[in-house]
N, C-alpha and C positions, 0 to 999 in steps of 0.2 A: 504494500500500500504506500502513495505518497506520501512522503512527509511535509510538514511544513516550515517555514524558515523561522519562525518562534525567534525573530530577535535577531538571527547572523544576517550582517549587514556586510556587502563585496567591501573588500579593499583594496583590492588591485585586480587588473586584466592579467591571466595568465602568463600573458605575452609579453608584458612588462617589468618581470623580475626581472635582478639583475646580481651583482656580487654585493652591491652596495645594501640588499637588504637582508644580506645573512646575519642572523641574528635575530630578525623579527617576528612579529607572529602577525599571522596575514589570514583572510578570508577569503577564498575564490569561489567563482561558480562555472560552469560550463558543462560540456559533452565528452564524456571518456573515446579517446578515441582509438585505446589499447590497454587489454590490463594482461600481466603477465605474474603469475606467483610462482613463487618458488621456496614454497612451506611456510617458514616464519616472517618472510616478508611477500607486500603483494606490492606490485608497481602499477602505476597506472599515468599513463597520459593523459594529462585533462586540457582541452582547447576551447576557447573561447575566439572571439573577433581577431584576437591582438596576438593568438601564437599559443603553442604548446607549453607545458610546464611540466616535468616528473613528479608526481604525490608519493610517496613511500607511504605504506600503511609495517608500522612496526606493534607486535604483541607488546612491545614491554615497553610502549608508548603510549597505545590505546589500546586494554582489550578489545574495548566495546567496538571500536573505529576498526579493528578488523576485524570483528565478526561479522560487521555489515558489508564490509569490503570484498569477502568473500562472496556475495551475492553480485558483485557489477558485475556488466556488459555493457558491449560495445553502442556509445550513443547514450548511455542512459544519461540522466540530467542530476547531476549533485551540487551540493555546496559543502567545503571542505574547509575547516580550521586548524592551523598547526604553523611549525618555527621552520624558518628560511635556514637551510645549511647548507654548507658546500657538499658538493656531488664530488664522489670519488672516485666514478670513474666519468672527467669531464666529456662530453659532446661538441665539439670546435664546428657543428655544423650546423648546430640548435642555438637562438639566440638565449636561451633559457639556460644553455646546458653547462652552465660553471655552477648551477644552483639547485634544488629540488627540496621539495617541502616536506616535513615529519608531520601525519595528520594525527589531530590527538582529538578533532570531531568529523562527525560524518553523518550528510541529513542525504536520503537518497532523495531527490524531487521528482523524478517522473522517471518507472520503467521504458524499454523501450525492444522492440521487437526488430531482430534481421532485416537490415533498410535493405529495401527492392534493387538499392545502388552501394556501389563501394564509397565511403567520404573521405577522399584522399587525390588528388590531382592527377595522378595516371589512372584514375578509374577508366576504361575503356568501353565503358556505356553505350547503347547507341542516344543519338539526339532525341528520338521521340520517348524513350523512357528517361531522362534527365530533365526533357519540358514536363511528363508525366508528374515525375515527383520534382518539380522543382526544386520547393522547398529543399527537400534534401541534398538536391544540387548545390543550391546556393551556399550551404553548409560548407562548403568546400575552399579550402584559405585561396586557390587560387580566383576564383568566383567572387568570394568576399574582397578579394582587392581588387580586383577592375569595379566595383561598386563605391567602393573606399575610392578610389580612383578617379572614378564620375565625378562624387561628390566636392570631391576638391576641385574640380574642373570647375564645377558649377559654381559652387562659392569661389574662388577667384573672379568669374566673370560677373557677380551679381558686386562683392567687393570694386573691384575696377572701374564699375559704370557706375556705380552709385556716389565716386570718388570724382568721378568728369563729368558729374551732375545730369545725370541718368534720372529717371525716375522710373520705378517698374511700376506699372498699371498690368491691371488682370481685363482679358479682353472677352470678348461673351464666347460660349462655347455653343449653345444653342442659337445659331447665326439662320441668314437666308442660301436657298441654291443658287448655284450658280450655273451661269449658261454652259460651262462645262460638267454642267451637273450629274454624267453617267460616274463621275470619282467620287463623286461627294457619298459618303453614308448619310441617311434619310434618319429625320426623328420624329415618328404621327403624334402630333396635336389632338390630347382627349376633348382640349375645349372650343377646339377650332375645327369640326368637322372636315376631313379633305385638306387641308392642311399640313404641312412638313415644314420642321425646322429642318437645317443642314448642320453636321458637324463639320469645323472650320478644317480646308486644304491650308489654312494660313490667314494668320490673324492681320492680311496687309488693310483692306478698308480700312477697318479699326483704329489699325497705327496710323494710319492716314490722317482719320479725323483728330487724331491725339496732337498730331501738328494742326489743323485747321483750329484747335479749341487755346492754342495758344502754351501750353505745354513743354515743346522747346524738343525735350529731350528724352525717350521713352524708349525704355528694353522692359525683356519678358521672358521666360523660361519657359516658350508656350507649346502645350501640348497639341499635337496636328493631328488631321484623321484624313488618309486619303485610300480608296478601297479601288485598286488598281494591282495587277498582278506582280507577286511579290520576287523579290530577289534577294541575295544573302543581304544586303546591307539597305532593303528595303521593309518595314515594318505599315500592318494596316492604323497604328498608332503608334508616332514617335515626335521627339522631343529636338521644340529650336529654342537656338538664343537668337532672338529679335530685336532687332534693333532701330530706331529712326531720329532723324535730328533734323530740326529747323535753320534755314538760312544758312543752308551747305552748297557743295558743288563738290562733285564724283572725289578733289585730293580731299576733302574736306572727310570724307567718309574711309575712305582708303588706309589715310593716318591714324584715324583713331582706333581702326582693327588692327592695323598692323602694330601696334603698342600694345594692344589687348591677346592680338595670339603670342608677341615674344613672352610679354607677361606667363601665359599660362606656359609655354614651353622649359621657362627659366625654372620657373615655379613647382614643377611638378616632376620633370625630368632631368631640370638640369643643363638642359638642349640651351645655346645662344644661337638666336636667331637672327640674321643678318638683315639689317635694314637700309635701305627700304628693298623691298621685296622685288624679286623679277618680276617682269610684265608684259605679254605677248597680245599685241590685239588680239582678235577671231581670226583673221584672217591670216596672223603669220602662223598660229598657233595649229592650224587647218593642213596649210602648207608645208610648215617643217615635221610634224607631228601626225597628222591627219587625225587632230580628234582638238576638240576645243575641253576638255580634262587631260592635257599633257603631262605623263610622268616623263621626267627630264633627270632621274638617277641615273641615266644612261645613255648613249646616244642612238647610232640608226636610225636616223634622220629623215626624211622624206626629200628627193631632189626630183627634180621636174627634166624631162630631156625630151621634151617634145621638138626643140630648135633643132636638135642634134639626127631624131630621126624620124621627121615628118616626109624625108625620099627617101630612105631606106629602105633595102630589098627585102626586111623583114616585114611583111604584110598586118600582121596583127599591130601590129607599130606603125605605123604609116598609113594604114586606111583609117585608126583610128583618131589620129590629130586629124586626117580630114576631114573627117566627121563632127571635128568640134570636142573631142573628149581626148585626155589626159593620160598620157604617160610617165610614170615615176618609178623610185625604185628606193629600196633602203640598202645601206655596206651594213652588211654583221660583219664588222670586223676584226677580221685575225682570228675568225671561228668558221674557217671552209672545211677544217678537218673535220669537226665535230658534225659536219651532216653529211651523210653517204645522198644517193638516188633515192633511196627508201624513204628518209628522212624528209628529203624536200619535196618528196610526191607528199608527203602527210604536210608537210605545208600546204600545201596545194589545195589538197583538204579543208583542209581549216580558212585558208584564205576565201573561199568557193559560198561558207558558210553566209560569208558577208559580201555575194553577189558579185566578186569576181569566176571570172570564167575559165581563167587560170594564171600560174604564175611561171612567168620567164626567169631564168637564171642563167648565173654568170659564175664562175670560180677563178682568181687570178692566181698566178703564179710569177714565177721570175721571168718567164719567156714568152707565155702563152698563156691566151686563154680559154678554159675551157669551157664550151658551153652546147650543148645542140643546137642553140641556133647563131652560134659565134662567124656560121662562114653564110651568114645570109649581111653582113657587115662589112663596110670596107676599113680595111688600116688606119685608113683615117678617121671616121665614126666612131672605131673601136677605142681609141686615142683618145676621142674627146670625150666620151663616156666615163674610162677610166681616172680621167682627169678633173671631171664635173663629181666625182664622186672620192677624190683623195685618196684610189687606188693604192695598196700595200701588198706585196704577196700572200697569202693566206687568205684574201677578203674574200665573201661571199656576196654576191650583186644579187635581189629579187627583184623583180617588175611584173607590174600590174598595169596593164591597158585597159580601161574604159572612162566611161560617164568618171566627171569629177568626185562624183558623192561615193561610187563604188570604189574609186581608187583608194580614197581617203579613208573608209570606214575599215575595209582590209587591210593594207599597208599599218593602217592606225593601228589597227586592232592586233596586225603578225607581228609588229615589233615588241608591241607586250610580250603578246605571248612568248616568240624567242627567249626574250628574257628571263622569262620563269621556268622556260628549258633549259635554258644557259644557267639558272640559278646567281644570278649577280645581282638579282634585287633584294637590298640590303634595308629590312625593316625597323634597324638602328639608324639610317639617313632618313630625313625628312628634307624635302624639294618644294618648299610654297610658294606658288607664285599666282600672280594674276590675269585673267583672261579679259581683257578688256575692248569695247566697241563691237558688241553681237549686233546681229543680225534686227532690226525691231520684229519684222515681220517672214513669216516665213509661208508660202503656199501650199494647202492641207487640198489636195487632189479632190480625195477621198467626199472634205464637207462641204466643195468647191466655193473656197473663199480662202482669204488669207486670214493666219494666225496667228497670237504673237508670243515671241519665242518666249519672251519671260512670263510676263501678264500685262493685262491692257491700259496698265498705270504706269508703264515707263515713259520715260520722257525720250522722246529722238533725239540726237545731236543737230545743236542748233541749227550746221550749215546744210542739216540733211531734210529739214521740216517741206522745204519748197517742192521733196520729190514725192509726199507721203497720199499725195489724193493720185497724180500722173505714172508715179514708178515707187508703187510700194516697195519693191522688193529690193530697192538702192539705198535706205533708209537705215542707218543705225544709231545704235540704243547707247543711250548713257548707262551703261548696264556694265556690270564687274562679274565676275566669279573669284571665289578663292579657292584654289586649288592643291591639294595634298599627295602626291604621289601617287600621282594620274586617278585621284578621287576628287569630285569637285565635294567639299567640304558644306558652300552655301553660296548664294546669289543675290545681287543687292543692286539697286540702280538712282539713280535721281528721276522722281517722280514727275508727273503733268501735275499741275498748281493751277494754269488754266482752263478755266471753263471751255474755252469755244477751242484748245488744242484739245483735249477730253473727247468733244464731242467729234471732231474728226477722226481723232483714234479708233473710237468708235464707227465711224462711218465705215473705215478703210478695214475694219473688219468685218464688216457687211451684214452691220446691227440697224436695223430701221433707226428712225427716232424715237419712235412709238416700247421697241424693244429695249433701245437704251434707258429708258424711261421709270422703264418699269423694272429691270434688273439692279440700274444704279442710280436713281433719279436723287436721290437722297445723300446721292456724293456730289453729284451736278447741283444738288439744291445749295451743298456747304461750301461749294466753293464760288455761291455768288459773295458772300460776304467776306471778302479779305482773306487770303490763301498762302501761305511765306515757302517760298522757294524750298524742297525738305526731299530725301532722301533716305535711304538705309540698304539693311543687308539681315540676312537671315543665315543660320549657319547651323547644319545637323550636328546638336550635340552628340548622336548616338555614335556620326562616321568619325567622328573630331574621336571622341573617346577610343574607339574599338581601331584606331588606327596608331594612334598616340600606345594603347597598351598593346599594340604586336595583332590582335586579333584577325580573323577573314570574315564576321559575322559581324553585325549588330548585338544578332540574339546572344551572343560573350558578357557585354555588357549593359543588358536591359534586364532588369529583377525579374517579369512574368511575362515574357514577350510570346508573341502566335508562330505557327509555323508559318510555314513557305503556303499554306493555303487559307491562311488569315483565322485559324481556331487552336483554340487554345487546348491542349492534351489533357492540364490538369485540371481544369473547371467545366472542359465541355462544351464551351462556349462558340461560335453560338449555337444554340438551342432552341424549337419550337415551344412558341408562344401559346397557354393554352384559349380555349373559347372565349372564357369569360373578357380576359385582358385584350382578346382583339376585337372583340364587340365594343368594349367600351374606349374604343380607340379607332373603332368606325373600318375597320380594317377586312376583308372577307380575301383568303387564302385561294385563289384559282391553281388547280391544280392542270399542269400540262397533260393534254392525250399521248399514249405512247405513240 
């Protein structure tokens, strides 16, 4: 039976002894995480949040204390009274282990039955029985420190902003849909018949109006909801740091994050972070990289050599600059050993994934070079190829001919990957930089109209406003990304403040008046009265954390997060709703024919 704690009060976290308190008599509580006897004596590992500690249960210390002692297992929950001594035989790998405690009481608090999981750090679980018992997951020191870990993320950045006269305001969570409303999760209105609130993709109107109302300066630790299909470092519920300020412009906003991520990097890891940070428009970012989230730990590059072989006898190369589309190529350099034919056919593969049709290569040597389609080139061509790409013996050449966006998304996409073949990416370097000047608007086929790349509250670059009714698609965005080794971290831009630029925005995405009206009229209403030029950025604390501690998941460091198919293992969640609750929520279940 349980006992109760009748008066023993902690006094230290287990994890917190040291040499300095041998001598004392101490209170601890936690979870046995090992008990080992060996007759007169029993030993037990007791862990709490802060680390292990060794309890000795000695007979001619306490009887009583190992009589009861003789009863633990593994998990169970105690509180333990006794004197700090030295250990004799010390532990140089346990921050505990120059110390170990003589119990001379012992309250058992709660039995505990064979956890369904091992709680220890190499437990080799699968993911779905670890989201199952969470709880007992989290139990685990490596678990509990990437949370311990969060947290001081979080408090440095609520510290920081509230220090550059921040204010954190809470913004509604029961918000309206939005015209991209297939993301939004729905919430039926008992008192409003046919009615949905929406749970927020992002608290931006809000913060919007927090500058309209004269506020200045406003962040938030705001919880988001967007129900779109998920990926490792995508959650259907996860957490930003928000941010907005009045009477900025794009350095104005750029400066104050880049002070607030060295802040946390100094602070937490130790990392100096070099300021001011790199900064690749879109478009260089596109072209050298082929992806506007650039991991730059490494190079292999993207080089364009369309000049080179738009007459060349190689046909896949040369009908298709005619055609208007894009030859490039990446050097993995001084790693042509490391791929046979087999190797670069699975490239090929994988390139293929992402809409190219396939992938041309080249291997240099000291003499020659080798390639199947090396003698469709002349000496000359071959020369200048070599040259446009800072040829070395060893190098490996890839190319991709087609459409711009197929070249970019492959090439973007094979030079990661290489990389993580190659095993060079080093999750101890952090590479931040900024993506600046996107796209405003981009053309959605599919809802035949243009869309806009961030949301329909950035502001276009001044000298770009005169193209936004004639050529939307020449139009860019006061708009940033902050970037983490080839993880875009969050997005942030300098807002529209004016009404009649708003309402164009609107136009050029192919919103009546009538529809703007009625989706945002209430933002169109607040900024007839006096609007201050204002900006911000939003930044996924989950990717900022789970990147910063090593992690390839979210789910590493989120206390109860969903799977990959947005339900939760240990609660069931979600779950049908029964009769009563959707009657009175106006709701009738239509069930699909097979």
């Amino acid at each position: 039976m349980a006992e109760l704690l009748q008066g023993m009060k902690r006094t230290h976290m287990c994890g917190e002894l040291n040499k300095g308190d041998i001598g004392k008599e101490v209170t601890l509580m936690g979870w046995i995480q090992r008990r080992r006897d060996l007759g007169g004596l029993i030993f037990v590992d007791l862990r709490d949040r802060e680390g292990l500690v060794q309890i000795v249960f000695d007979q001619t210390v306490s009887e009583e204390a190992f009589k009861k002692a003789e009863k633990l297992r593994g998990e169970f929950v105690i509180a333990v009274r006794g004197e700090v001594r030295k250990r004799e035989s010390i532990n140089e790998n346990l921050k505990t282990g120059y110390i170990e405690v003589f119990a001379e009481e012992l309250k058992i608090l709660s039995e505990a039955e064979i956890p369904p999981i091992h709680i220890h750090d190499e437990d080799d679980a699968s993911e779905r029985l670890r989201l199952k018992y969470r709880y007992l997951d989290l139990r685990k020191p490596r678990m509990q420190k990437n949370l311990l870990f969060r947290h001081k993320v979080t408090k440095l950045v609520r510290d920081f902003l509230s220090e550059k006269g921040f204010i954190e305001i809470e913004t509604p969570i029961l918000t309206k849909p939005t015209p991209e409303g297939a993301r939004d999760y729905l919430v039926p209105s008992r008192v409003n018949p046919g009615k949905f609130y929406a749970l927020p993709q992002s608290p931006q109107i809000y913060k919007q109006l927090t500058m309209v109302s004269g506020l200045d300066k406003y962040f938030q630790i705001a919880k988001c909801f967007r129900d779109e299909d998920l990926r490792a470092d995508r959650q259907p519920e996860f957490t930003q740091i928000d941010i907005e300020m009045s009477f900025v412009d794009v350095e104005d906003v750029i400066k104050v994050n880049e002070e607030l991520v060295k802040k946390i990097f100094k602070d937490t890891l130790g990392v100096e972070v070099q300021l001011p940070l790199q900064r690749l428009t879109y478009k260089e970012a596109m072209e050298r990289y082929g992806s506007d989230k650039p991991d730059v730990r490494f190079g292999f590059e993207l080089k364009c050599i369309n000049d080179i072989v738009k007459d060349c006898g190689f046909k896949v190369f040369s009908s298709t600059v005619k055609n208007g589309g894009d030859v490039r190529g990446i050097n993995i350099n001084g790693y042509a050993d490391r791929f046979s034919r087999k190797d670069i056919s699975k490239l090929e593969d994988f390139a293929k994934t992402y809409g190219a049709k396939g992938l041309a290569w080249m291997k240099i040597s000291e003499d020659v070079v080798s390639s199947p389609i090396a003698k469709f080139f002349t000496d000359e061509e071959l020369k200048a190829i070599i040259e446009r790409f800072e040829c070395k013996p060893g190098d490996l050449l890839l190319f991709v001919a087609d459409k711009a966006k197929v070249v970019f998304d492959s090439l973007g996409s094979l030079r990661v990957e290489i990389a993580k073949r190659l095993d060079i990416l080093n999750k101890d370097e952090f590479k931040l930089l900024w993506v600046t000047e996107f796209p405003l608007l981009e053309y959605d086929g599919e809802a035949g109209r243009y869309v806009a790349v961030h949301h329909p509250f950035t502001s276009p670059m001044d000298e770009d406003i005169k193209y936004l009714e004639s050529h939307p698609e020449k139009v860019r965005a006061k708009a940033y990304d902050l970037v983490l080794n080839g993880v875009e971290l969050g997005g942030g831009s300098i807002r529209i403040h004016s009404r009649d630029l708003q309402k164009k925005m609107f136009k050029a995405l192919g919103f009546s008046e009538e529809e703007a009206n009625n989706k945002f009229g209430f933002l169109l209403e607040a900024f007839k009265y006096g609007t201050p030029p204002h900006g911000g950025i939003a930044y996924g604390l989950d990717r900022l954390v789970m990147l910063m501690t090593g992690n390839e998941s979210i789910r590493e460091v989120i206390a109860f997060p969903k799977t990959q198919n947005a339900n939760s293992l240990m609660t069931e969640a979600p779950a049908f709703a029964d009769e009563k609750q959707l009657e009175e929520l106006h709701i009738k279940i239509v069930k699909k024919e097979e």
